[in-house]
Residue, then its C-alpha position, 0 to 999 in steps of 0.5 A: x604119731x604120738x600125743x602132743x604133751x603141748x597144751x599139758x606143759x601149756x596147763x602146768x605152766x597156767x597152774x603152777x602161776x595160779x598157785x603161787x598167786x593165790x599164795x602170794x594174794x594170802x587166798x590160803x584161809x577159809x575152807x573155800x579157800x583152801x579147797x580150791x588150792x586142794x584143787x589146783x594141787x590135785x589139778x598140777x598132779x594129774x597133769x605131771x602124771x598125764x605128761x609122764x604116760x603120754x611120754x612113756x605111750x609115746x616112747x613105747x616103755x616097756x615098764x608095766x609098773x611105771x606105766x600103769x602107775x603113771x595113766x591110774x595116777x592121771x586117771x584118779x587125780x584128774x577124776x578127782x576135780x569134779x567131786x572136788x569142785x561140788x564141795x568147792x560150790x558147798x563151801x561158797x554156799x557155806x551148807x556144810x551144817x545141811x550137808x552134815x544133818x542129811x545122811x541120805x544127800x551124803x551118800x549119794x555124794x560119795x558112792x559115785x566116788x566110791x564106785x570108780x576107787x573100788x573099780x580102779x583098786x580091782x582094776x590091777x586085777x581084771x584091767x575092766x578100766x584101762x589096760x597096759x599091756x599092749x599099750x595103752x587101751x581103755x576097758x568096759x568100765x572105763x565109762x564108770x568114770x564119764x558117767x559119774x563125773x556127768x553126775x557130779x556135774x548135774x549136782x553142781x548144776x541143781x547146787x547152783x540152782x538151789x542157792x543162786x541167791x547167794x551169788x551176784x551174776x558174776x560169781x554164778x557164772x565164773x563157778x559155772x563155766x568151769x562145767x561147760x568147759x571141763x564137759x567140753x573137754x571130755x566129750x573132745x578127749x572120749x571121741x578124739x583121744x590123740x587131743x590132750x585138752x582135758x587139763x588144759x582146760x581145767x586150768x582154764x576153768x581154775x583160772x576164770x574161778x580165780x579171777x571171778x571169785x577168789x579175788x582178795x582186793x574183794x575180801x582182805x583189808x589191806x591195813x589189818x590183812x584179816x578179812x573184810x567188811x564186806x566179806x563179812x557182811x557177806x558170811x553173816x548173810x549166808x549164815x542166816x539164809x542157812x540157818x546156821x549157828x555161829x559165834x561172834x566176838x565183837x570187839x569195838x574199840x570204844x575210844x578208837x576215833x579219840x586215839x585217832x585224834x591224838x596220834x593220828x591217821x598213820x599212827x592209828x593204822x599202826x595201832x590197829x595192826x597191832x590190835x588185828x596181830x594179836x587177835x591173830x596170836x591168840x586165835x592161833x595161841x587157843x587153837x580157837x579156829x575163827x575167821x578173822x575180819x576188820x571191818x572199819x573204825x576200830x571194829x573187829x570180829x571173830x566167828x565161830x563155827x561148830x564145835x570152835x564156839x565153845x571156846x568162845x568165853x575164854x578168847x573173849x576174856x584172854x583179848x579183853x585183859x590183852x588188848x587193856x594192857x598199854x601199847x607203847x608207840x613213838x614213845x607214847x604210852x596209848x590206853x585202848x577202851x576195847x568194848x567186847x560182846x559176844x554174840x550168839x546167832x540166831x539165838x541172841x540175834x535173830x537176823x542179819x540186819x539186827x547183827x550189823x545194827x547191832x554191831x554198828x553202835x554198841x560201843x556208843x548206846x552202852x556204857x563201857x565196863x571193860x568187862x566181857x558182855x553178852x548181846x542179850x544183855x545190851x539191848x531191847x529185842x524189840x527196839x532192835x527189830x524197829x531199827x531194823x524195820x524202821x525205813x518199811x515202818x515209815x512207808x507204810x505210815x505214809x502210805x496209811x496216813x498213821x503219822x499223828x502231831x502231838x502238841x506241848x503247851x508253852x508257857x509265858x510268863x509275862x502273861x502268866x498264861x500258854x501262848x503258843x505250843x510246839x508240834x511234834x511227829x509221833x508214830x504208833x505202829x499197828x506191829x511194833x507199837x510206839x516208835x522212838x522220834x529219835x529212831x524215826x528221824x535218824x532213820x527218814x533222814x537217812x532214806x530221804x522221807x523225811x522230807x515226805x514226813x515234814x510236810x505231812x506234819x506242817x500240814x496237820x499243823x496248818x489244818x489245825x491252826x485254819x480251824x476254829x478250835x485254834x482261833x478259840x483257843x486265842x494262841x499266838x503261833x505253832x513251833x514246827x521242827x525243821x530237819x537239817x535235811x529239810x533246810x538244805x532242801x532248795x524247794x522248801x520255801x515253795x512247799x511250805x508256802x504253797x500249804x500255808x496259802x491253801x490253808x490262808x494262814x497268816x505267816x505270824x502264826x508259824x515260827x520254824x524252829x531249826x538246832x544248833x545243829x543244822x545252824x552249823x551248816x553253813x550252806x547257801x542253799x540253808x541260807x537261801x531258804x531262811x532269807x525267803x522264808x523270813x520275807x515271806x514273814x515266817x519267824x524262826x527260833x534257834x533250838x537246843x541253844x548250848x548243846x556244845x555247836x553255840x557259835x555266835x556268830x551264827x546268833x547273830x547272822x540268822x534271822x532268829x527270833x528266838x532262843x531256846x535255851x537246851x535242857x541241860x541248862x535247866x538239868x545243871x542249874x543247881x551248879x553255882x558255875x553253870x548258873x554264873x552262864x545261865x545269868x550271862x547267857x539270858x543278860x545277853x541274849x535279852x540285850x539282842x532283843x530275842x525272846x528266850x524259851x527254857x525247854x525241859x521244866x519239870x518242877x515249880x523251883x524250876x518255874x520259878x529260878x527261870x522265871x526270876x531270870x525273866x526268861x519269855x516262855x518255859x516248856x516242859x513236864x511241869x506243865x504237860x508233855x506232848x499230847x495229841x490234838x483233841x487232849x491240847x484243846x482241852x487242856x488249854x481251854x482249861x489251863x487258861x481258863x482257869x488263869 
């Protein structure tokens, strides 16, 4: 009875679905890619050579030649799949750099190889590997080939191990099984040979890699087909873990979210697929060899490995001067703003997190010039390295009590005297020095801290106004920011109360300020907060008045008592049209019975035009910037003092 060529037929049937689905998926670009294709094309080979032997053993051919030619080319295809699954796993750890700087592991990985081709080329001659003569039989060094796929597979295994970081659990185990279930295998076929399972399941393996790892729903965008966000998150990752030197366009379309606007979401789409062919055309144009990914909002990159990063600088510039032309669609003529910086990592950027913080906003943080830049020219290494240490920064700030409430003195000038102040976070790190507010309370809100840091402060504010340096100090109240996060808290009111009655202070000496901003949240639970808050006879002022979200009808419906007129009123008030708004908005204002605060007064022409308007309180540089506690004391004391 001869071999069953079934479970071969079975396996070609299993490859040949494979290949065309990972044709039809696109899985073509990227080495690992394109391994694994060279793989199930090795795979289909062997199997069509071990259909032809079988059938030629089991018909009993006399042709010598035909034979041999059919069992070695089985043989060599099908041997060849294990080295080619351990380059399959480098390339996944993306190490091929390692790989090329260690001579000694290079060698070893191929002398493996190069022992079973020289056996295999000397074989025609001693027929030690297999035999055809007298059909077909297995020589001594048949075993050369067991033993050094055994070896391939214990790299695999310490490959695995050695970068398992890199893979989430799925992953490991798709790669691995493909080793269980090919020694599986050849442990069946050495001990019972008339049982062809071998390619069978090595396309069963293939398989479960496919549907494991080489999954493009994973990493094609489907707009823009080029690779996506997370795929390019997932790179970036591997290349800092490995130490390895890339190059990056970035190309941010500065004004994508404004065409949006105007054309629309559909229209949109279709530009950017045009955008996204001709990054492909001129990546194809220049021979630049880049990996090319889409990763949201008009954001797209291009990475260069190796010897392709020197042609970086001149693609950078063809898809600058490319992407300024005109683009014409449904008859209207659409202008894009492409912000180009290139990046050189880990020079330029030294870590992962950097590069995405980096690339999230650079377009927004820097002026557009519509000339190529540099990463290094754009931005401060250190306040870079905050933003990315910025949620740590603040645990350890809790932890350590480190947070500090600086005061800035306000002014009234009906009593021609400071009145009252408004407190302020501040943070010094023992590592990266003076941390930004803006960057702090982006980053609290973000991680929810914020509301750990809001009480901390509003506490050192209520220890200051219970001692009796603030009685003496004659102040009437203490201004403390609320965050939008902050008032769409329901346990708000119950928090601030709670520190307000341990402390004994009276609800008239605290007055909450909210912007325009949270204003804008038409919530109930903000709503909710301020009515409870306001019954409980905390007073509450209206921030950053004019910073473009004014709505009067939230003037009107919230529980203000005062208005602070934003900076930028005093900023434009040389402007004869902006002071006409300023007149208006103060007459106005005063007719509602609100006290109006003018914030950022840097000069005594200032003072004094805000102070003809007859504007309540003037904050600003002209008299002092947030300072800390101890400073505020003395400078009040001494300010009114001297009044």
């Amino acid at each position: 009875m001869g071999k069953s060529i079934s479970l071969d037929i079975a396996a070609l049937v299993i490859l040949t679905i494979l290949l065309i689905s990972c044709i039809f998926r696109k899985m073509t670009s990227g080495i690992s890619n394109r391994i694994f294709l060279i793989i199930i094309l090795i795979t289909i080979t062997a199997t069509v050579f071990d259909i032809t032997a079988v059938t030629l053993d089991n018909t009993q051919s006399t042709q010598t030649s035909v034979l041999y030619t059919a069992h070695a080319g089985y043989l060599i295809t099908h041997y060849l799949t294990a080295p080619l699954h351990l380059l399959f796993v480098i390339s996944l750890t993306d190490t091929w750099h390692k790989l090329k700087k260690n001579f000694a592991f290079q060698v070893v990985l191929v002398l493996p190889l190069a022992a079973v081709l020289i056996a295999f080329v000397a074989n025609a001659g001693n027929h030690l590997v297999f035999s055809v003569e007298n059909g077909y039989t297995r020589g001594p060094l048949f075993s050369l080939m067991y033993i050094t796929t055994i070896m391939y597979v214990v790299f695999d295994i310490a490959y695995i191990i050695r970068y398992r970081k890199l893979f989430d659990f799925g992953k490991i185990i798709a790669i691995s099984a493909v080793i269980p279930i090919s020694v599986a295998a050849m442990m069946i076929q050495m001990l019972y040979p008339m049982h062809l399972v071998e390619m069978f399941c090595c396309a069963v393996s293939l398989l479960i890699v496919s549907i494991g790892i080489q999954r493009p729903e994973d990493y094609i965008d489907s707009f823009t087909q080029l690779i996506k966000h997370s795929a390019y998150a997932h790179d970036m990752k591997h290349a800092f873990a490995n130490d390895k030197h890339v190059y990056i366009i970035m190309l941010n379309i500065s004004n994508f979210r404004t065409v949006q606007s105007l054309i629309g979401f559909d229209a949109a789409t279709q530009v950017l697929k045009k955008v996204a062919d001709k990054i492909r055309e001129i990546n194809r144009r220049t021979h630049g060899y880049a990996d090319l990914y889409y990763l949201d909002n008009g954001r797209f990159r291009m990475v260069f490995y190796g010897k392709n990063q020197e042609k970086t600088e001149e693609m950078a510039e063809v898809l600058n001067q490319e992407l300024k032309k005109k683009t014409n669609y449904n008859g209207l003529d659409i202008s894009l703003a492409p912000f180009i910086v290139l990046a050189h990592c880990p020079e330029e950027i030294t870590d992962f997190k950097m590069l995405m913080s980096f690339g999230a906003d650079f377009h927004i943080r820097n002026h557009y010039t519509g000339q190529v830049m540099h990463a290094s020219e754009l931005y401060d290494r250190n306040q870079l390295t905050i933003q990315n240490n910025i949620d740590s920064i603040i645990d350890r700030a809790l932890e350590n009590g480190s947070f500090q409430v600086y005061y800035q003195p306000i002014y009234s000038v009906k009593e021609g005297k400071f009145v009252s102040a408004e407190a302020l976070i501040r943070l010094k790190d023992p590592q990266h020095g003076f941390i930004s507010p803006e960057t702090l309370i982006v980053a609290a809100e973000k991680s929810g801290a914020i509301h750990k840091i809001g009480e901390v402060v509003f506490e050192k504010v209520c220890q200051f106004i219970a001692s009796k340096e603030f009685e003496q100090l004659g102040l009437d109240y203490i201004e403390i920011n609320l965050s939008v996060s902050q008032i769409m808290n329901g346990d708000l009111p119950e928090t601030l109360l709670s520190i307000m009655n341990e402390y004994k202070i009276s609800p008239d000496k605290i007055n909450l300020e909210i912007t325009e901003t949270a204003a804008a949240y038409a919530q109930r639970v903000m709503t909710e907060n301020l009515e409870k808050l306001t019954l409980a006879g905390i007073s509450f002022s209206l921030d950053d008045y004019g910073t473009g979200y004014s709505n009067m009808q939230r003037v009107i419906q919230l529980p203000l008592k005062i208005i602070k007129l934003d900076k930028s009123f005093v900023d434009e008030n040389n402007n004869p049209k902006m002071w006409i708004v300023l007149k208006n908005t103060v007459k106005m204002l005063k007719d509602m019975n609100m006290e109006i605060v003018v914030e950022g007064v840097e000069t005594q022409e200032m003072l004094d035009a805000f102070s003809k308007l007859k504007c309540d309180f003037i904050q600003g540089y002209y008299f002092s910037k947030p300072i800390p506690r101890n400073d505020f004391v003395e400078f009040i004391n001494s300010a009114n003092e001297a009044s």
